[in-house]
N, C-alpha and C positions, 0 to 999 in steps of 0.2 A: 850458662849460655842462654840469650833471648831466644824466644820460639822466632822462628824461621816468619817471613811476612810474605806472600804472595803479591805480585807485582804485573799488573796486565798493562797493555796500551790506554795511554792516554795523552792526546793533544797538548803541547805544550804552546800556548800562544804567544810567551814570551821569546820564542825561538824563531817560530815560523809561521805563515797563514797557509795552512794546508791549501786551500784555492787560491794561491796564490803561487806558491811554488812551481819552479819549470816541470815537477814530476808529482808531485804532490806528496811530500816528503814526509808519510804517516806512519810514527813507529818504530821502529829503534830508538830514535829521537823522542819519541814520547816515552814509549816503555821505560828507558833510563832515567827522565826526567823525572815521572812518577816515582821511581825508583827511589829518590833524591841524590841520586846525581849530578857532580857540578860539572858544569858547560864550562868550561874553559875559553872556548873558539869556537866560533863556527863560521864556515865560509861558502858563498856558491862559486865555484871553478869556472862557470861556463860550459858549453857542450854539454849540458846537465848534467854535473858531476857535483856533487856536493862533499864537504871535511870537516871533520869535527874533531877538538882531543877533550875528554873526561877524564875527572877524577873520581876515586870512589871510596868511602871507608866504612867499613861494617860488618858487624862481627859476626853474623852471618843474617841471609835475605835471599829467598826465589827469586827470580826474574822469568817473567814468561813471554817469548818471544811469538807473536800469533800469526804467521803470513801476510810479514811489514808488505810486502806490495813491492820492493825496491834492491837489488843486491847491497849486501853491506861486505868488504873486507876490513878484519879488523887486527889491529897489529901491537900488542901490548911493550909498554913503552916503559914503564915498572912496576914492580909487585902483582899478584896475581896469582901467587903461588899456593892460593887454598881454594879457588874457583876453580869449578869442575862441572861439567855439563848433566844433566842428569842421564842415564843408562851410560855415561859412559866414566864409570866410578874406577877412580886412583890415576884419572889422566888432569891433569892441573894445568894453571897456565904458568906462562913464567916471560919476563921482559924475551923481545924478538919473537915470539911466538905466537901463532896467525890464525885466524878464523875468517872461514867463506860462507857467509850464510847466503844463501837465495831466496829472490822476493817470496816463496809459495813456502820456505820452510815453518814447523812448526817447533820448539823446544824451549827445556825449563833447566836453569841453571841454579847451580848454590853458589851466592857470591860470599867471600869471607875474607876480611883485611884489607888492605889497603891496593889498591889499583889507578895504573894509569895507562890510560891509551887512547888509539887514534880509530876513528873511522872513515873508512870513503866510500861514499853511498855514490849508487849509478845504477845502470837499467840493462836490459837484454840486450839494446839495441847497440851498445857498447861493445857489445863482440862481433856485431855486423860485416863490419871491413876487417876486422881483424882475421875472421874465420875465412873469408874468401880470399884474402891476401894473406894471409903468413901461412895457415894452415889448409888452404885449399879445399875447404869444406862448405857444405851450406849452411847461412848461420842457422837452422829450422835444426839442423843435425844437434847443436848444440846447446848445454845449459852448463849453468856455472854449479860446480861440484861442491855439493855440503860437506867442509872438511873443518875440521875441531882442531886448535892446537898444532899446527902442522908449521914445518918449521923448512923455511927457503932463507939463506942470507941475502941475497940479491933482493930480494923483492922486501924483507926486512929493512934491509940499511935504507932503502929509497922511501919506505915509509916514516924511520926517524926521522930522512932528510925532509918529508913534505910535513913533519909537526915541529920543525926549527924553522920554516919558512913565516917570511914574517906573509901574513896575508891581508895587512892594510896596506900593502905598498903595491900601485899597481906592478911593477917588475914582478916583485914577487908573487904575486896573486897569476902570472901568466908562468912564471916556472915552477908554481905548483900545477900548474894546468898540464904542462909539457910533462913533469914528474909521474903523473896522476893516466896519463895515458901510456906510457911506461909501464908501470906498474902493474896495468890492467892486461897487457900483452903480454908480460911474463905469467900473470895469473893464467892468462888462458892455454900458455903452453905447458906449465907447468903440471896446471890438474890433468892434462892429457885428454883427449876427446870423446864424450859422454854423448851418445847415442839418443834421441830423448825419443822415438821413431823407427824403428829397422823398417818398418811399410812406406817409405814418402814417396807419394805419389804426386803427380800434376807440375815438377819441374823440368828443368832443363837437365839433357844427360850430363854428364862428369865433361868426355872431349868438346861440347859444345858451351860449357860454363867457360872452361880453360879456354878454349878461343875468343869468345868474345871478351874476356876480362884482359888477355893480353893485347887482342885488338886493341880495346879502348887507350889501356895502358902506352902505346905504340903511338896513337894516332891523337894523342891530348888535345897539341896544339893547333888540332884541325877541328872544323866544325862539324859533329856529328848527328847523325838523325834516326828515327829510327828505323827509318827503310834500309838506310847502309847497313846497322846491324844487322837486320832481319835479312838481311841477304849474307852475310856471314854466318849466319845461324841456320840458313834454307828452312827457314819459319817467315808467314804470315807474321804483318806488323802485328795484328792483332793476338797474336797467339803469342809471339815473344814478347811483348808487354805485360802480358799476362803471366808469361813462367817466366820471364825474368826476374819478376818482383818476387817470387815463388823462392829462384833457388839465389838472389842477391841480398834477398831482406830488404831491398830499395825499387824503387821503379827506376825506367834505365835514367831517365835528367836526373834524379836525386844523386845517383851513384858517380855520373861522371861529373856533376859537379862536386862532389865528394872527393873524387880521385884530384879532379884540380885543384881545388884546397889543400891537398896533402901534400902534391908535388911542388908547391906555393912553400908550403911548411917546410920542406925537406931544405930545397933552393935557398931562401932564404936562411936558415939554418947552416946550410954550409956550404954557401958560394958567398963570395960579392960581388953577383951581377947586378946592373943596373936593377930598375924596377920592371922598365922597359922589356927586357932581357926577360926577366922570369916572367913577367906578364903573357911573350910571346909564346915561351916553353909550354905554358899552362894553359891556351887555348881563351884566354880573356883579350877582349877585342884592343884593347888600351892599355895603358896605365892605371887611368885614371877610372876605367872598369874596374882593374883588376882591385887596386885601392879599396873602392867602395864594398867587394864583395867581400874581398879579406877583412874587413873592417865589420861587418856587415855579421861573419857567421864569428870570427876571433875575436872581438871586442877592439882591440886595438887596429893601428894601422900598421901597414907590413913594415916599416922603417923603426919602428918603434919597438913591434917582434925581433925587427934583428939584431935592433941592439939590447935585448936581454937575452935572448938566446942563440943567436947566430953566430959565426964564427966570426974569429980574430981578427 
């Protein structure tokens, strides 16, 4: 057996310009690289979400992962089955089986044989909506859970499915994107809700989040301000601007243009109403508003969305 190689981060410039990327994409990506690791794929999603699939062969080598800065889930695709984390000796990897690293983790693995798999690199702010809307939480209450090897089939098969996607194709480069936020939702319910805080102080309370989120939710396709909320909240503009950002993770214009985008997504996904139509739903003054916006934060246009991923 060759002596073991130690493997730290290091920039790969043939991948990425660090100053250049939407997140600054330092690390996994490198560490592999150095590694010598073959890049297979790599693609940016949009919504800063980043995908890679690697290959790997070696009869054994460290890898030291240093506080990449960025979540990585990682979903081995084949082989794997003599790679083992260190302290956590006689647990392997094996195809289908998952790893949730978080930007701040630290850890050192023995790689051995043959490996192949996917990664999807993304940020805190990805569980933002997700925490206030599915799980009714503040995203501040939340982090993503260092978990090793752990095994969900749902969220497995939708990872094969997004390293068969082809991602020079625009279609396909947007239903990875649609995959890929998927994905990320089942992750957060799945690891269950990690406290990162029992002291959070300077928010809004629990009945006063839940109001005003349904409020907004309610009243989309209205123009809203932040006096209206603030009179929903019996807070000062000044003071719910302030804890709204606190316990939404957004300021209130970011969020509800956020919700409008969604409801945009959702609409066009499974209705065939006019443009018109979902335009009004969505609180965009036109069409040809609504066009520009959705174009604007989804890369494509909404007719172009729906024909890769809308309904029949």
């Amino acid at each position: 057996m060759h002596p073991a190689r130690s493997v730290n981060v290091r920039p790969p410039a043939t991948v990425i310009e660090s100053t250049e990327t939407p997140f600054g994409l330092q690390s996994v990506c490198h560490t592999l690289q150095s590694a010598n690791a073959n890049l297979e794929r790599f693609a940016w999603l949009g919504d800063r979400l980043a995908i890679a699939v690697w290959t790997r062969d070696t009869e054994e080598a460290e890898t030291v992962y240093d506080r990449p800065g960025h979540h990585t889930l990682s979903c081995y695709l084949d082989g794997g089955y003599r790679t083992e984390r260190q302290k956590m000796p006689g647990r392997y990897g094996a195809p289908s089986r998952l790893c949730a690293l978080p930007g701040e983790h630290e850890s050192r693995w023995w790689v051995r044989g043959h490996m192949h798999f996917m990664h999807l690199y993304f940020l805190p702010e990805h569980f933002t909506q997700r925490a206030v809307q599915e799980l009714d939480r503040e995203p501040r209450e939340l982090t993503l859970a260092d978990r090793t090897y752990f095994e969900d089939a749902r969220i497995a098969h939708l990872c094969q499915s997004l390293a068969n996607e082809d991602w020079q194709d625009p279609d396909g480069l947007l239903r990875t994107n649609e995959t890929a936020h998927e994905v990320l939702s089942l992750l957060l319910r799945a690891q269950g809700v990690r406290r990162t805080d029992t002291s959070l102080k300077g928010g809004l309370s629990v009945a006063t989040r839940r109001r005003l989120r349904d409020y907004i939710e309610s009243h989309l396709e209205q123009t809203l301000t932040l006096g209206e909320l603030a009179g929903v909240a019996a807070l000062s503009e000044f003071h719910l601007a302030r804890m709204f950002r606190t316990s939404f993770g957004l300021p209130p214009a970011a969020w509800i243009a956020q919700q409008r985008l969604e409801r945009a997504r959702t609409l066009l996904r499974t209705t065939r109403l006019p443009l018109a139509q979902v335009a009004e739903q969505c609180g965009y003054a036109n069409a040809s508003h609504f066009s520009h916006r959705f174009r604007e934060s989804v890369g494509v246009a909404p007719t172009a969305y729906r024909q890769v991923v809308g309904a029949a």
